[in-house]
TIDOPA-801050 format. One line per 5 residues: number of its first residue (from 1); for each residue y, x, z of N, C-alpha, C, O, CB. Coordinates in steps of 0.2 Angstrom, whole numbers. Glycine has a CB too. Layout:
N
NUM> Y:X:Z:Y:X:Z:Y:X:Z:Y:X:Z:Y:X:Z; ...
//
This chain:
374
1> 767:591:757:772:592:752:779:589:754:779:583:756:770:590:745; 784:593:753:791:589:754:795:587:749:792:589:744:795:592:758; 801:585:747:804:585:740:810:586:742:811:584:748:803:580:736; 814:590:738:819:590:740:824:593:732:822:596:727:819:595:746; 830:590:733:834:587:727:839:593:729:840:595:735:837:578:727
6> 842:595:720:849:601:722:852:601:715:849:600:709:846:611:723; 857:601:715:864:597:711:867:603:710:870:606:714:870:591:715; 868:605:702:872:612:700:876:607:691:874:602:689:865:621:698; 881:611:690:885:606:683:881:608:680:881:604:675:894:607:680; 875:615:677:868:614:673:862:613:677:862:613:683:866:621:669
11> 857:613:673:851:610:675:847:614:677:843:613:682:848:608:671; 850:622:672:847:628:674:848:631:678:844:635:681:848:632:671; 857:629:681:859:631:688:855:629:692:853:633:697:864:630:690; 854:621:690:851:617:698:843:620:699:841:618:704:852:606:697; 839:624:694:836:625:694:833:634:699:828:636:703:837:622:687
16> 839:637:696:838:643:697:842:642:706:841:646:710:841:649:690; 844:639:707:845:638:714:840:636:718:839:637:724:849:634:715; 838:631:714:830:630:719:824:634:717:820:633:722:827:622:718; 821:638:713:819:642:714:819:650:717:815:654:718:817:640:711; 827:650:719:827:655:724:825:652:730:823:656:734:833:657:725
21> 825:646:732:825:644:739:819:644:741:817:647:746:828:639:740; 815:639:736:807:638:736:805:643:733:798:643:734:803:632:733; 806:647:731:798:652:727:795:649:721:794:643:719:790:653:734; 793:655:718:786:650:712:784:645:713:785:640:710:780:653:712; 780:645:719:776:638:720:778:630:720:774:625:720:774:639:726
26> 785:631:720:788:624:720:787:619:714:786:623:709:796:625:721; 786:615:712:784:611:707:790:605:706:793:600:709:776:608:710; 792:606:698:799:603:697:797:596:694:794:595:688:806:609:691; 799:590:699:797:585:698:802:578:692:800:573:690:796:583:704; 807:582:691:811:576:688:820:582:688:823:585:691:811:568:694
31> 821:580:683:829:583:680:833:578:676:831:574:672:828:589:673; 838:579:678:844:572:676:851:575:676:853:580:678:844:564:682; 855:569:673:862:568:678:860:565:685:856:561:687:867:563:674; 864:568:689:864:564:695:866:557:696:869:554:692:867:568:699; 866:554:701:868:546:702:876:548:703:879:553:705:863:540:710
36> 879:543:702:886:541:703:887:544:707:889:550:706:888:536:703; 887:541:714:887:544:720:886:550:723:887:551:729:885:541:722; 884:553:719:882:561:719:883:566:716:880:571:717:876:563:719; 889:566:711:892:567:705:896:574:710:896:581:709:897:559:700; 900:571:715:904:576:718:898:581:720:900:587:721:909:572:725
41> 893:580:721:889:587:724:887:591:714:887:597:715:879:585:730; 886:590:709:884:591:705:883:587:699:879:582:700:881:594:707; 885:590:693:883:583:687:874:582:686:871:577:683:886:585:676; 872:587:689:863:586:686:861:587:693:864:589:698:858:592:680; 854:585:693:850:583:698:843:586:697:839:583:693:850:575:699
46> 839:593:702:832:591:699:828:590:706:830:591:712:828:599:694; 824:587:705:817:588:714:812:591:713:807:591:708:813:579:717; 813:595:719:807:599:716:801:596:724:802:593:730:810:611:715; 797:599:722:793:598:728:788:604:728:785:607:724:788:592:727; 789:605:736:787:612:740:782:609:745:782:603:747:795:616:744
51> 777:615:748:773:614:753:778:616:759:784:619:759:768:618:754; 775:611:764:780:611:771:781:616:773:787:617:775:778:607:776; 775:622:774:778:628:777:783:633:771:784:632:765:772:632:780; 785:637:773:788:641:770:783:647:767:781:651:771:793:643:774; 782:648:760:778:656:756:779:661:763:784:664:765:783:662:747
56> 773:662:767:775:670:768:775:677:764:772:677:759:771:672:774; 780:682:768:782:686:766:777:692:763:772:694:765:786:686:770; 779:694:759:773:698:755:771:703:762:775:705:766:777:703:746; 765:704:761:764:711:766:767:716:764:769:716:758:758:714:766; 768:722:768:769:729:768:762:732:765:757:731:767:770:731:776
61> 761:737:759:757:741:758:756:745:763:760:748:767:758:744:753; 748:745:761:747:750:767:746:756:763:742:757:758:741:749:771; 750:762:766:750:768:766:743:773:764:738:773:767:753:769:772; 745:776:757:739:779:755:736:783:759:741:787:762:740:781:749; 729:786:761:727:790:766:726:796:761:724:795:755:720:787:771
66> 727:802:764:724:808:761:718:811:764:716:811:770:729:814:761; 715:813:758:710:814:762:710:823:763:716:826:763:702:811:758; 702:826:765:702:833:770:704:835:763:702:834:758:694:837:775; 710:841:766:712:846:760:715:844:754:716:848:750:706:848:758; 719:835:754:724:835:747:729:836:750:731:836:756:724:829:742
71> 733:838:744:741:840:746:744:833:747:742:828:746:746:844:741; 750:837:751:755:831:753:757:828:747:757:822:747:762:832:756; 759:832:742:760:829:732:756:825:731:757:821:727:759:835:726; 750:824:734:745:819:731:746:812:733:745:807:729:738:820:732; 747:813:740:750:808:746:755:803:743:753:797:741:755:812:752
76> 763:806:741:763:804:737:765:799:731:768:794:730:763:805:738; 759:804:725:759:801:719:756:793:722:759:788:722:754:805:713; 750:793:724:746:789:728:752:782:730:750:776:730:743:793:736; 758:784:733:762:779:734:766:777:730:768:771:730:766:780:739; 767:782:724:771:779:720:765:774:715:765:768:715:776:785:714
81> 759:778:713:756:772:710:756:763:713:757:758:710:749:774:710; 755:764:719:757:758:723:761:754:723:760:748:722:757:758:728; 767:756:723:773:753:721:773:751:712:773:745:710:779:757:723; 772:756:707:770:754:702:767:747:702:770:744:698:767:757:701; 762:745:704:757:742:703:761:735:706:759:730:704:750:745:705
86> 766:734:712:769:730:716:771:726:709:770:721:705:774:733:722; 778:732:708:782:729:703:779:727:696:783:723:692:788:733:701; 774:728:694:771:728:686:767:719:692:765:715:688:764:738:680; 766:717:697:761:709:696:769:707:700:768:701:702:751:705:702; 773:708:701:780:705:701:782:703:693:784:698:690:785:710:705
91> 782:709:691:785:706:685:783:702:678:786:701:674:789:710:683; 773:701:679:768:698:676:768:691:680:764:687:677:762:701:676; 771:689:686:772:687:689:779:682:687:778:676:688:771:690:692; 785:684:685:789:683:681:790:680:675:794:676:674:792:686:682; 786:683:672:787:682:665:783:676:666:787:671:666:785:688:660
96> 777:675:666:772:669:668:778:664:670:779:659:666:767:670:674; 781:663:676:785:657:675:791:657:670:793:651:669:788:655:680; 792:663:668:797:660:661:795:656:655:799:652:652:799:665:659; 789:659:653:784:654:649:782:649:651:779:646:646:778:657:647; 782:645:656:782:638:660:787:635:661:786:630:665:779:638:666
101> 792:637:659:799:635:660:801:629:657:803:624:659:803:639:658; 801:631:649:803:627:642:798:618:645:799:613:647:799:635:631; 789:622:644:786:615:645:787:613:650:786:607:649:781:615:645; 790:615:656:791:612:663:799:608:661:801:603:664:791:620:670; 801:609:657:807:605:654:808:600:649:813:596:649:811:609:652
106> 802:601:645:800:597:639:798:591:643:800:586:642:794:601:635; 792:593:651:790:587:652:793:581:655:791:575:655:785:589:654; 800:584:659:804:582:663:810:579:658:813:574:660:805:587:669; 811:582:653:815:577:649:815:578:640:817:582:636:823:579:652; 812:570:640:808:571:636:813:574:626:810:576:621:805:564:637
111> 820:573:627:824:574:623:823:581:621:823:583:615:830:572:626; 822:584:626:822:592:626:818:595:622:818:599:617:821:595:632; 810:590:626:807:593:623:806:592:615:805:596:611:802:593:626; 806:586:614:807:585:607:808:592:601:805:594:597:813:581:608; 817:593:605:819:601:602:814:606:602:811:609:598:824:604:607
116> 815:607:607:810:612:609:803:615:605:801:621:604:807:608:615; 799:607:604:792:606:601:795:609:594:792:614:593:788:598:600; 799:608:590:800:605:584:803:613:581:801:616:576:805:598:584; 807:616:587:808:625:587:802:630:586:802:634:582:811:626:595; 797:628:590:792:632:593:787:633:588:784:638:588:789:628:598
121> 788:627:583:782:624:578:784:628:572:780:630:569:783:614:575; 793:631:571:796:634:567:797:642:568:802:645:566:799:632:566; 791:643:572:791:649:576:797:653:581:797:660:581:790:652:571; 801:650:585:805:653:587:801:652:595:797:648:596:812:650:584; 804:657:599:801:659:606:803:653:610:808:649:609:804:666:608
126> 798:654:615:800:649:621:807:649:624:811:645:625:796:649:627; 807:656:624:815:656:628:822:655:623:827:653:625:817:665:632; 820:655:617:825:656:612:826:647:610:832:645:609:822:662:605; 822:645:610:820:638:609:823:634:615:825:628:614:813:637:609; 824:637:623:827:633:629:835:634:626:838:629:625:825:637:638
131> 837:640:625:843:640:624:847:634:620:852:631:622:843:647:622; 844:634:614:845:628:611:846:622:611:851:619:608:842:628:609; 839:621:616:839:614:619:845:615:623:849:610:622:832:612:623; 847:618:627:854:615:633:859:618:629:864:619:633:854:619:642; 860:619:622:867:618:617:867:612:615:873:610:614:867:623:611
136> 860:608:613:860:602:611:864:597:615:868:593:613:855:601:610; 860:598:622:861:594:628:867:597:632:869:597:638:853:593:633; 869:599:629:877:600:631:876:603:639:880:603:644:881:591:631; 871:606:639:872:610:647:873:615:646:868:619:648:868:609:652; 879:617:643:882:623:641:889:623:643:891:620:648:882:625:634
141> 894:626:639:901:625:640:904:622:632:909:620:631:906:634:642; 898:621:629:900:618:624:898:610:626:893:609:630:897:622:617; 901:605:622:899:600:621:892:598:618:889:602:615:903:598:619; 889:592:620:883:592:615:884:591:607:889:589:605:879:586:616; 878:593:603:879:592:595:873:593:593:869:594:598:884:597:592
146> 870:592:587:867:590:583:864:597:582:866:603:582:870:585:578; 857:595:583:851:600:582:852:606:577:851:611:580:844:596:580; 853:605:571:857:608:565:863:613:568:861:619:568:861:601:562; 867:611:569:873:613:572:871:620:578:874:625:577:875:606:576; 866:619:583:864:621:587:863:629:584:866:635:585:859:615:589
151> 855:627:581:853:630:577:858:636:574:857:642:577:851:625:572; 863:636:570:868:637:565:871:643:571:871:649:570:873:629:561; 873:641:578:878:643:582:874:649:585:877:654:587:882:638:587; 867:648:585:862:657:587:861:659:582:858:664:583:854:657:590; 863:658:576:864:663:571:871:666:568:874:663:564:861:660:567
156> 872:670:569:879:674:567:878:675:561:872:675:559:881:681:572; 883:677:556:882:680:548:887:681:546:892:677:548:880:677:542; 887:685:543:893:691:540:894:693:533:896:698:532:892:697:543; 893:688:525:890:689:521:894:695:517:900:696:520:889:682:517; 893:698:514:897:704:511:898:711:512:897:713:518:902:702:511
161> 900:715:508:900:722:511:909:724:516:914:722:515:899:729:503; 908:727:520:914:728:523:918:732:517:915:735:512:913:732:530; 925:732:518:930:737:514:930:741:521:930:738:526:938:733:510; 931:747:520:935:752:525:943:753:525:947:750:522:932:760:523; 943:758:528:952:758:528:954:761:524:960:760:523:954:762:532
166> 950:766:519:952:769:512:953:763:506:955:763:500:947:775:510; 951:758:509:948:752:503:944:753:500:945:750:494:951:751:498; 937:758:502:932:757:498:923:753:500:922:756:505:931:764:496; 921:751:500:916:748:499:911:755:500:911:759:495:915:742:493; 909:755:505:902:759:505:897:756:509:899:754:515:903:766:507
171> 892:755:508:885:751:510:878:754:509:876:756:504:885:744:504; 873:756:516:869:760:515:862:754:519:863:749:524:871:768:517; 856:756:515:850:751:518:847:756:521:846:762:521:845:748:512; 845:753:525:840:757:532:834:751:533:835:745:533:845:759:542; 829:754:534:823:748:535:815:752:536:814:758:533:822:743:526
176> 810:750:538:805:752:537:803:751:530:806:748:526:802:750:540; 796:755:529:796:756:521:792:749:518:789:746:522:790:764:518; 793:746:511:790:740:510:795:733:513:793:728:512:782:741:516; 801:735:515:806:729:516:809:727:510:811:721:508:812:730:522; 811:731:507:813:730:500:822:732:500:826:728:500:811:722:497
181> 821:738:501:827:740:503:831:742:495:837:740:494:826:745:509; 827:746:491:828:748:484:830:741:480:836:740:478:820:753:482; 826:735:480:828:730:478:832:726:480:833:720:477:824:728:476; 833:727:484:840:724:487:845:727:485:849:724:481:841:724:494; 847:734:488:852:738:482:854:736:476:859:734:475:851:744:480
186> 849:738:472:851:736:465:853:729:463:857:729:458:845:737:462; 852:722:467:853:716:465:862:717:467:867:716:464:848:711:469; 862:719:476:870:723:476:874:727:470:880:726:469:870:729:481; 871:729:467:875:735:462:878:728:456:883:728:453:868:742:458; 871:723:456:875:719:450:879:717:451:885:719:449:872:715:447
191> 877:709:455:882:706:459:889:711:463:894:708:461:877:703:464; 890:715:465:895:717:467:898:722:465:901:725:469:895:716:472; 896:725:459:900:730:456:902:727:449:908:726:448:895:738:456; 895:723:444:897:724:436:902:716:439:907:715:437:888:724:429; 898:712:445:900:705:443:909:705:445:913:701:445:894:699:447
196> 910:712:447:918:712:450:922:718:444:928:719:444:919:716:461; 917:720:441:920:726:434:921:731:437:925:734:434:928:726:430; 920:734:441:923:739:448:917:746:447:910:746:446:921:734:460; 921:752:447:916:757:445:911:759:452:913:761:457:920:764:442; 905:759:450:902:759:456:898:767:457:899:772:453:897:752:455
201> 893:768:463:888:773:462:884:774:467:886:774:472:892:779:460; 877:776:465:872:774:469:868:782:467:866:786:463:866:765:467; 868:781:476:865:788:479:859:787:482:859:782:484:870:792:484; 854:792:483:848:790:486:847:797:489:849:802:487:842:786:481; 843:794:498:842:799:500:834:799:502:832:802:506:846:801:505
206> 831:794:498:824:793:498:819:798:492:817:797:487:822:784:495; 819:802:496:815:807:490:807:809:493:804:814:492:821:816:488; 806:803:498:798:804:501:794:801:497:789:804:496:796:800:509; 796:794:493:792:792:488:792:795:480:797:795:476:794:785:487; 786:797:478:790:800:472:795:797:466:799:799:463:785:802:469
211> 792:790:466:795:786:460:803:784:461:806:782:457:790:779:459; 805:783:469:809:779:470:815:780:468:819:776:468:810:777:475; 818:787:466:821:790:463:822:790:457:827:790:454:820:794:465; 815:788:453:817:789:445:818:781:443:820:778:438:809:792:440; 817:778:450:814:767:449:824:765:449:828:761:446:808:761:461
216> 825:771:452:835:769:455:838:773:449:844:772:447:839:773:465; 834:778:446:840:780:440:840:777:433:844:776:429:839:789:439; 833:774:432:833:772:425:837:762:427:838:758:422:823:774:420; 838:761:434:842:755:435:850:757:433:854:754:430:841:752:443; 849:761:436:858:765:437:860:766:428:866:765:427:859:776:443
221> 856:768:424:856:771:416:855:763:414:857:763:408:850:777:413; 853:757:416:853:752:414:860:748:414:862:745:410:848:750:417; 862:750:421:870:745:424:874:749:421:878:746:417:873:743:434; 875:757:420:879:758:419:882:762:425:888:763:424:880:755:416; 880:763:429:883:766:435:883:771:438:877:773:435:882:764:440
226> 884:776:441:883:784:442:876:784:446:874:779:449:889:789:445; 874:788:446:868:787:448:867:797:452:868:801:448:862:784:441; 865:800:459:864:806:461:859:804:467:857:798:469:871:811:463; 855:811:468:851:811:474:853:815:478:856:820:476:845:812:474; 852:814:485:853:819:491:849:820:494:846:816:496:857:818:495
231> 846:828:496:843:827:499:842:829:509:837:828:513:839:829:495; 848:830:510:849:831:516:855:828:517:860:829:513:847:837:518; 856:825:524:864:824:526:872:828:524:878:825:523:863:825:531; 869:836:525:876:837:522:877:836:515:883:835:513:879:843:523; 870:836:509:872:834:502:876:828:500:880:827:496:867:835:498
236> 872:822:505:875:816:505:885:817:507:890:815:503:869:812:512; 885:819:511:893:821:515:895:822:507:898:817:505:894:829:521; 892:829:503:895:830:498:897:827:493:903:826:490:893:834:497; 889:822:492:892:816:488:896:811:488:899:809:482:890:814:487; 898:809:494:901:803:495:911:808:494:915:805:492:899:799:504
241> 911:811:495:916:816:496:918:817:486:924:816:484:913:825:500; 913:817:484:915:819:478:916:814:473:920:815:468:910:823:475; 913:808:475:913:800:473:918:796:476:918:790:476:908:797:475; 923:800:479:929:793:483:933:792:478:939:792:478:935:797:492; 931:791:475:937:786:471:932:779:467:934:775:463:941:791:463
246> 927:780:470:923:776:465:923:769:472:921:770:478:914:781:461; 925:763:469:926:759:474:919:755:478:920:751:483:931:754:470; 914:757:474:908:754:477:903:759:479:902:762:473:904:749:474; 899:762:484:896:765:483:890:762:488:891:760:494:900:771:484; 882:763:485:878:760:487:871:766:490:868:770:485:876:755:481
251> 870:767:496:865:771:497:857:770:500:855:768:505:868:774:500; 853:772:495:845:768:497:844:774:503:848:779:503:837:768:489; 838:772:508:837:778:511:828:778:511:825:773:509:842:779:518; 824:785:516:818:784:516:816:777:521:819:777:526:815:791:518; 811:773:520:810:769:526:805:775:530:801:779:528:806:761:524
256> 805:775:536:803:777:542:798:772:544:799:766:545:808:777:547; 790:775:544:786:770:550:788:771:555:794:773:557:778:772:551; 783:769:559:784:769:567:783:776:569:786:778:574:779:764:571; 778:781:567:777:787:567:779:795:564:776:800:563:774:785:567; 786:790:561:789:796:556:796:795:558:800:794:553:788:796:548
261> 797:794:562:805:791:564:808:800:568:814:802:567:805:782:574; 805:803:570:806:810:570:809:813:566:811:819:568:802:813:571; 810:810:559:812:814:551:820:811:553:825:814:551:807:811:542; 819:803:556:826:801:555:833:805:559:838:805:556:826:794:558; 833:806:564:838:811:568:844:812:564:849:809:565:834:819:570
266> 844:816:558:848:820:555:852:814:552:858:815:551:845:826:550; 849:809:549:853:803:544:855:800:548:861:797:546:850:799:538; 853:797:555:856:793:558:862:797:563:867:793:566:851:788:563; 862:802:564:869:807:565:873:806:559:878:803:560:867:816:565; 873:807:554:877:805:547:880:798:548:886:797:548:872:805:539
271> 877:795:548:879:789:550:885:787:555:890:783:553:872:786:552; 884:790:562:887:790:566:894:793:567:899:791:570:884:790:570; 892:799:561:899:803:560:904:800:555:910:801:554:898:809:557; 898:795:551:905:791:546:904:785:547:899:783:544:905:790:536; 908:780:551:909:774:553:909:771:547:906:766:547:914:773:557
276> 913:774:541:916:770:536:910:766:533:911:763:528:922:775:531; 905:766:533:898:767:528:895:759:534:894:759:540:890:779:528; 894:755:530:892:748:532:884:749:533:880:747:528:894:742:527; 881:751:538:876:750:537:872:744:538:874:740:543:874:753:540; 866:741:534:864:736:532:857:738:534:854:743:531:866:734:524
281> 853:734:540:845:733:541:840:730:539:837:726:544:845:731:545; 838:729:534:833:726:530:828:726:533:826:730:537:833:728:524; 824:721:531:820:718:536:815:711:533:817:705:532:825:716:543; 809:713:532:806:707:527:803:700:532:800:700:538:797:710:523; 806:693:529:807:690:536:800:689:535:799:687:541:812:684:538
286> 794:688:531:786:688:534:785:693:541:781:691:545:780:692:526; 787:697:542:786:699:549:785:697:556:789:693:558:790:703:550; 779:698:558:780:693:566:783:696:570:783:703:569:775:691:570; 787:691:576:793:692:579:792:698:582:797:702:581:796:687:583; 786:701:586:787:705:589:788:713:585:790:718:587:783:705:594
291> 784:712:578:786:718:575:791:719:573:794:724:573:782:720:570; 795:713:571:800:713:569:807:715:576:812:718:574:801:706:564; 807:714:580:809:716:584:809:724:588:814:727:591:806:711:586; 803:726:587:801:733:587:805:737:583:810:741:585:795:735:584; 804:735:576:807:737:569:814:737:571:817:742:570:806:732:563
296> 817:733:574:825:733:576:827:738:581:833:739:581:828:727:579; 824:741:583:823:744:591:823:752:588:827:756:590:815:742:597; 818:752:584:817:759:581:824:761:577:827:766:579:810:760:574; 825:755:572:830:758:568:837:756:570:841:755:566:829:756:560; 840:756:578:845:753:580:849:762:582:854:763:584:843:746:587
301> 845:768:581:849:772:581:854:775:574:859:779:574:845:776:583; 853:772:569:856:772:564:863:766:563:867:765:558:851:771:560; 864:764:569:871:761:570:871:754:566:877:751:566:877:767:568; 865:750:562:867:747:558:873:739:563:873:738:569:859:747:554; 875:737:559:881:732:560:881:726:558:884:721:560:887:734:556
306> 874:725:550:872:719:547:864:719:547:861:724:547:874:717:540; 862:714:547:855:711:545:854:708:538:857:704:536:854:705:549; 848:712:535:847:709:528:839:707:527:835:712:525:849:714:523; 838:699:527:831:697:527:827:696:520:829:692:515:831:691:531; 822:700:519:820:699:513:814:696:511:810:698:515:821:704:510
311> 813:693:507:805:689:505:806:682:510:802:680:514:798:695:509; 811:679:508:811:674:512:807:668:508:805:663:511:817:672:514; 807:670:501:802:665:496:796:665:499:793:660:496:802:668:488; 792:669:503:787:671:504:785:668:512:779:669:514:789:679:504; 789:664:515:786:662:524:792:653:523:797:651:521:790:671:534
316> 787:650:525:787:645:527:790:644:536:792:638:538:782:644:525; 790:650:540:794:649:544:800:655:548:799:661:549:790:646:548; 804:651:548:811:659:547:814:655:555:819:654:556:820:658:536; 810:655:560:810:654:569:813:661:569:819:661:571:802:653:573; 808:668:567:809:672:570:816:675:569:817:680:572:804:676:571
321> 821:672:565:828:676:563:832:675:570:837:679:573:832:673:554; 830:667:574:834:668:579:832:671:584:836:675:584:836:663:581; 828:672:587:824:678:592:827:686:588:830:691:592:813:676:590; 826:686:582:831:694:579:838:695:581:839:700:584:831:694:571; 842:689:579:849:690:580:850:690:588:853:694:592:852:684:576
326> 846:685:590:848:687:600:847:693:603:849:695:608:843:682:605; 843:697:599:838:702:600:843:708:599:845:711:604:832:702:596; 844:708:594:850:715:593:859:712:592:863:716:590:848:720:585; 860:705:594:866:702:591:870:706:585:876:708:586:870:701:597; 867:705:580:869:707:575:870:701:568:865:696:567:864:712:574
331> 874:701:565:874:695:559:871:697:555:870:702:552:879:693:556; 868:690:553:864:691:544:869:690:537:871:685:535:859:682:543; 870:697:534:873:696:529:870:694:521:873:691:516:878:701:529; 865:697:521:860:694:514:854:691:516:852:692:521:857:700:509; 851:687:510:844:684:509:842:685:504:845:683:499:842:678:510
336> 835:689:503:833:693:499:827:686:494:821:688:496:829:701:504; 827:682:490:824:675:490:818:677:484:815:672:482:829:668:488; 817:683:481:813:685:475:810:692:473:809:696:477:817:683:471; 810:692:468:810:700:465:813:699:458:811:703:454:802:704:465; 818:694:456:820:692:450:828:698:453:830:699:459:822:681:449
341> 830:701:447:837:704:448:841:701:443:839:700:438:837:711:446; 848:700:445:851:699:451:849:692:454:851:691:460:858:700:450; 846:688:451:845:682:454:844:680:461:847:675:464:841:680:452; 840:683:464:835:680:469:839:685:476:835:689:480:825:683:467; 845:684:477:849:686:480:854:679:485:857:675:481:852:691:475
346> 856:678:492:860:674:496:862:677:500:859:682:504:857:667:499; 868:675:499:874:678:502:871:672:509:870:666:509:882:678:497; 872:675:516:870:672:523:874:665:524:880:664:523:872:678:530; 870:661:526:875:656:526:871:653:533:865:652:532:875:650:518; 874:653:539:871:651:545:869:641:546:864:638:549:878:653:551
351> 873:639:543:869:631:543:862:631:536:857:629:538:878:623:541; 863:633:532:859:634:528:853:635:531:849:631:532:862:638:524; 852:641:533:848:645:541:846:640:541:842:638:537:852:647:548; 849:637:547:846:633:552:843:627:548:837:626:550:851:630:557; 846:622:543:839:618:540:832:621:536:828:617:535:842:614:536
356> 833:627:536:828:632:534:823:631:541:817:628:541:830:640:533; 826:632:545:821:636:553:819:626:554:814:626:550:827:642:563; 820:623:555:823:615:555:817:612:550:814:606:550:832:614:552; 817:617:545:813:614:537:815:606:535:811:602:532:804:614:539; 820:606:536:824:598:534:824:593:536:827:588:534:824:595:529
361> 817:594:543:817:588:545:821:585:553:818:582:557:811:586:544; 828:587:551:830:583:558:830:577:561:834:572:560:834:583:558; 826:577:565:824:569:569:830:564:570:836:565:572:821:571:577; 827:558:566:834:555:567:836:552:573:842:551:575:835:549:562; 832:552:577:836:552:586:839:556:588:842:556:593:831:552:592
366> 840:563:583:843:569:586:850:566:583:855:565:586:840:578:583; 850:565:575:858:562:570:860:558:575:866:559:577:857:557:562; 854:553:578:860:548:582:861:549:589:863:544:592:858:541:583; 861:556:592:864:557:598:859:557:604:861:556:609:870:552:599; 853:557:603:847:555:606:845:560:610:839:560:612:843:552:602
371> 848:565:611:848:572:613:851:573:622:849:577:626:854:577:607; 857:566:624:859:566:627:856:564:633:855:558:633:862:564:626; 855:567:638:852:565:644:852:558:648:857:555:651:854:569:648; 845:555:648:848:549:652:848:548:659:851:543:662:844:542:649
//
């Protein structure tokens, strides 16, 4: 084994420089600032240690044989499956050291890991968790800052409904079914229609459930607010057409499983033809990351612009909202905290967030700067 030392102003640089050079196999022995004296080649230092020879080069596939009597087309497919199969343990291959990364950093500096552990524990991803750590440790373009802080700056939020250019507030929920999209509306309708005096009016184009329509009209006969159903996109058109003067307008819609998204087409065209209409992604934060992540992916043809997490009264770890926001870089504008109306309603608040995910207990070696590389 040999060792050898490589100097980049990140760690990640000095890092991703040497594993181009060594390959996978290289083994990362220590990460720092560099010594004084070495400052002019780079502010960090890592050593990695490599076998003396150099990885040889992957072989050449050998060429699929055909046998008596298949076609050349089979020939071929035969080659593409091969290459298939190259790139899918290249990139199982990849991902593996990406997940060896964070601990391979944890172990070499122990500040990190600290972060790191304490991220991980609050469910947020290994990669989402590194990122963190080198905002803390200042091997970013930002300076270093306090775990909290850190936290707060992977979270974007946007609390409130947009006004458009006519000056009206229009706001529509898109979600799979069961996020609580209906009871989120309605807490909107209170809070930002009665609690501003402003004439409001809630349209629904959810007419798959039977009740949810009668659950939104005898609320709407409750606030006092106009209350119609649509049931296809151009009636919706019609409504909103016929309602422009009414300065709030709130629209529930059907949630889509994963296997009924084929019905969505026509509303997420609507969507895209009226920019003016804030769409709002609701989303229950009990979800694990990767469904919840799916879930963003399905309903990201509906153009939505905010994030609205609901049932947060409900989980003890709210990790996965940063892995979400990185995920579709979108802001969080509500927190859904109940099924009390209007109560159990928060407007996004990003440091707030973060001592959530954090769960209050910021390490006091972090308050006192202990984050800093020695």
């Amino acid at each position: 084994m040999r060792l050898k030392s490589y100097f980049a102003n990140t760690v990640e640089s000095a890092l991703s420089l040497a594993r181009r050079e060594l390959g996978p196999e290289a083994l990362l022995m220590k990460s720092g600032p560099a010594m004084p004296e070495a400052r002019y080649l780079g502010a960090y230092e890592v050593v990695f240690a490599a076998p003396e020879s150099a990885p040889e080069a992957e072989p050449p596939a050998e060429p699929a044989r055909t046998g008596p009597g298949l076609p050349p087309a089979f020939d071929k497919l035969m080659h593409d499956v091969a290459d298939l199969r190259r790139q899918l343990e290249r990139t199982t291959s990849a991902v593996s050291r990406a997940s060896h990364y964070p601990a391979a950093l944890a172990t070499s500096n122990p500040a990190a890991g600290q972060i790191i552990t304490q991220l991980q524990e609050a469910g947020v991803s290994p990669a989402a968790a590194l990122r963190i750590a080198d905002r803390v440790l200042g091997e970013t373009q930002n300076p270093p800052c306090e775990a909290d802080e850190a936290v707060a700056a992977a979270i974007p939020v946007s609390a409130g409904i947009r006004t458009n250019r006519s000056g009206r507030r229009v706001v529509a929920m898109v979600g799979p079914p069961g996020a609580g999209k209906t009871t989120m509306l309605v807490k909107l309708a209170v809070t930002q229609a009665l609690g501003c005096r402003r004439p409001a009016q809630i349209l629904t184009a959810d007419l798959y459930r039977i009740a949810a329509a009668e659950q939104l009209r005898s609320y709407a006969a409750i606030l006092g607010v106009g209350f119609a159903t649509a049931e296809t996109a151009v009636l919706l058109s019609q409504q909103l057409e016929e309602h422009r003067q009414k300065d709030l307008i709130l629209i529930d819609t059907a949630g889509y499983g994963a296997r009924e998204m084929d019905a969505a087409p026509d509303l997420a065209e609507f969507f895209a033809a009226h920019r003016e209409i804030d769409v709002h992604l609701v989303l229950s934060s009990t979800t694990k990351t990767a469904d919840l992540l799916a879930a963003a992916d399905r309903y990201a043809i509906f153009g939505p612009s905010k994030l609205v997490l609901t049932r947060c009264d409900e989980t003890e770890s709210f990790g996965p909202i940063i892995d979400l926001c990185f995920h579709t870089g979108l802001p969080v504008s509500f927190l859904g905290t109940g099924q009390q109306i209007p109560e159990d309603i928060e407007p996004a608040d990003s440091l707030q967030l973060a001592r959530r995910i954090l769960r209050g207990k910021v390490q006091k070696e972090l308050e006192q700067g202990a984050w800093v590389a020695a």
